[in-house]
N, C-alpha and C positions, 0 to 999 in steps of 0.2 A: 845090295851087290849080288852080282849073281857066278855062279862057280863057272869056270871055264869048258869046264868038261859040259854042260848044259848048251850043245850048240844047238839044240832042234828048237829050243824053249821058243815061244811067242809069248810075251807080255799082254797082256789087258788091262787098264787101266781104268775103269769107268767109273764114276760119279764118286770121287776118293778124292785125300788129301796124305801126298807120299814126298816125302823127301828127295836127295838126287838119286836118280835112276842110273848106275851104273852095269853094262850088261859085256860079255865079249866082242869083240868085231863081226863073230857067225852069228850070231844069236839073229834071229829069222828076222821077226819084227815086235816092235812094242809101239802097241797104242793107246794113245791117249786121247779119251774123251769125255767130255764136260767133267775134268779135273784139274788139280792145282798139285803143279811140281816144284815146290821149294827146293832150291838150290842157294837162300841169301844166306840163312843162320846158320852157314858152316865154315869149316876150313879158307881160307883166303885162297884162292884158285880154284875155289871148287868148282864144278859144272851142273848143272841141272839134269844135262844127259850127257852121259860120255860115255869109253871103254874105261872096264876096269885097267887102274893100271897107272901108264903116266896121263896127266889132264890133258895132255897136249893131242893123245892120241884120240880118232873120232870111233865113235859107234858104230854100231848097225843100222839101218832103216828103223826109222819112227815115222807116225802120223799123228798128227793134233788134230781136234776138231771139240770147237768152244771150248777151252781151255786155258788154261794162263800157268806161262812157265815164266817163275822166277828165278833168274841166271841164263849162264850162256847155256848154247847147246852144239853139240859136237856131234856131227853123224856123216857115216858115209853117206847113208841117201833120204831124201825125202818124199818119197812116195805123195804124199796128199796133205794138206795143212788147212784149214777151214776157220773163220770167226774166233781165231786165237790171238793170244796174244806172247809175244815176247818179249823179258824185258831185258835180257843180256844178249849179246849177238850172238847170231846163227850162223855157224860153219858147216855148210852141207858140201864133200868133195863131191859129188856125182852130181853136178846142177844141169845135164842135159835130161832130166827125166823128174815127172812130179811136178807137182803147183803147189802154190801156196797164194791164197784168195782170200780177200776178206779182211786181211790181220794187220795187226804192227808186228813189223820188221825193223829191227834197230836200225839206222844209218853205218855202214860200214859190214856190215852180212853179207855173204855170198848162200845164195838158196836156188831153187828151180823159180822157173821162170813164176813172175808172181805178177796178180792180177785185181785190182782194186786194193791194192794195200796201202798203210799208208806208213812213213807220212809223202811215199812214191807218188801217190796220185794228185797230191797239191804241188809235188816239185817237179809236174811233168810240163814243167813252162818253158820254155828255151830264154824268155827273157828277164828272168829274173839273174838277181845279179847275187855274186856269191855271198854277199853281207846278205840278202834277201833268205836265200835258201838256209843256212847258218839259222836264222830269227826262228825260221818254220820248222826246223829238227829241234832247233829248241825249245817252240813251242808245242809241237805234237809229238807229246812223250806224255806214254799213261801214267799218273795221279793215282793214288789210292788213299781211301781213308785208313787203310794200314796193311803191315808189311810184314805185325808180326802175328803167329798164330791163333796165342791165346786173346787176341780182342776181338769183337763181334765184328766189327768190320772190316773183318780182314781181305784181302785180296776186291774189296767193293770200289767200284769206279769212284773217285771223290769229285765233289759238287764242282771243280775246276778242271775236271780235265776237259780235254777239246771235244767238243761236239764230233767232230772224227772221227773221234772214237768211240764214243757213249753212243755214237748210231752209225756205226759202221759195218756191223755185218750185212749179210745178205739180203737179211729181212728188214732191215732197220733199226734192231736192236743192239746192244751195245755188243761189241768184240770181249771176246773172252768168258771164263768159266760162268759167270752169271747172264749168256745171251739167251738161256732160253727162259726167263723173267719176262721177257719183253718189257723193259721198265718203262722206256721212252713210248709206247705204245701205249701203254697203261696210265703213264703222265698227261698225253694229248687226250686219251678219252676221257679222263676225270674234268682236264680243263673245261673241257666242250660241253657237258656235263651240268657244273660248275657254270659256266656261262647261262645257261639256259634255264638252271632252277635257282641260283641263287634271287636272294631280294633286292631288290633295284637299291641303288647305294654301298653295298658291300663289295669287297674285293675278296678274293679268295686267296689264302697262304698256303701253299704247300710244304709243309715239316716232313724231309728224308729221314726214316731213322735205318737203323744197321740192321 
């Protein structure tokens, strides 16, 4: 939480694991990059980013970029959003300014105009029919081999979620705090690899560990 009187402050966030970001409505900007903002293991209402205050009310301007925010998030603006991911919706009041590309966007979020998201980019069909769309929100929602801190695998894409997501960013690598792993990159060259020096007869296993 940050004091009120602190209206000039700007946040930085980088290569960290921080709880909810609570700041005033002035507070300049707080950014978030290649880190994890836990907002689940608290209060029931809580937010991931808000104002301090009531949860109802939004924050200041934030940016993400390869990040993964657990909970909602409350902001007046959205400036810029990149290969992130969210898992509680996103209430941005200022949605004629900023993008957000690249990321999961819960179903029911209001944000700046957003561009390769998903699961936007598979329901951009006119002819699917609402049982259709329904199947596809509920199938493209991020998986994790876990949710809470203290296990190794925390906030790590799990071995089910949608290819959507596991290589949806920019590059092809998976959305959120671990995109700059390139895993799905690193998977394909070992295959190919694999292909080519193993001994005629064998198959190759690939063992994910955390």
């Amino acid at each position: 939480d940050i004091a009120a009187d602190d209206l000039s402050l700007e946040i930085d966030v980088e290569s960290s694991i921080v709880g909810p970001i609570r700041v005033p409505l002035e507070c300049e900007l707080v950014a978030v990059r290649r880190s994890i903002v836990d907002g689940l293991e608290r209060l029931a209402g809580a937010a991931a980013y808000a104002r301090t205050g009531t949860d109802g009310e939004s924050a200041g301007p934030i940016t993400v970029i390869e990040s993964t925010i657990l909970g909602p998030v409350h902001a007046r603006r959205m400036p810029y959003a990149s290969e992130a991911i969210f898992t509680g919706v996103v209430r941005v009041e200022r949605t004629q300014e900023g993008c957000v590309r690249f990321s999961y966007v819960p179903p029911g979020s209001t944000t700046p105009r957003r561009y390769h998201c998903q699961p936007d980019l598979v329901l951009d069909d006119d002819t699917l029919t609402p049982i259709q769309r329904a199947r596809i929100e509920a199938r493209l929602r991020p998986s994790f081999t876990s949710v809470h801190f203290h296990d190794p695998g925390y906030t790590q894409l799990g071995h089910h979620c949608p290819p959507e997501l596991r290589e949806g960013a920019e590059s092809g690598a998976e959305m959120g705090v671990w995109s700059s792993l390139r895993n799905p990159q690193r998977e394909t060259n070992l295959r190919i690899r694999l292909a080519e020096y193993l001994p005629f007869g064998l198959e190759p296993v690939l063992i994910h560990v955390t």
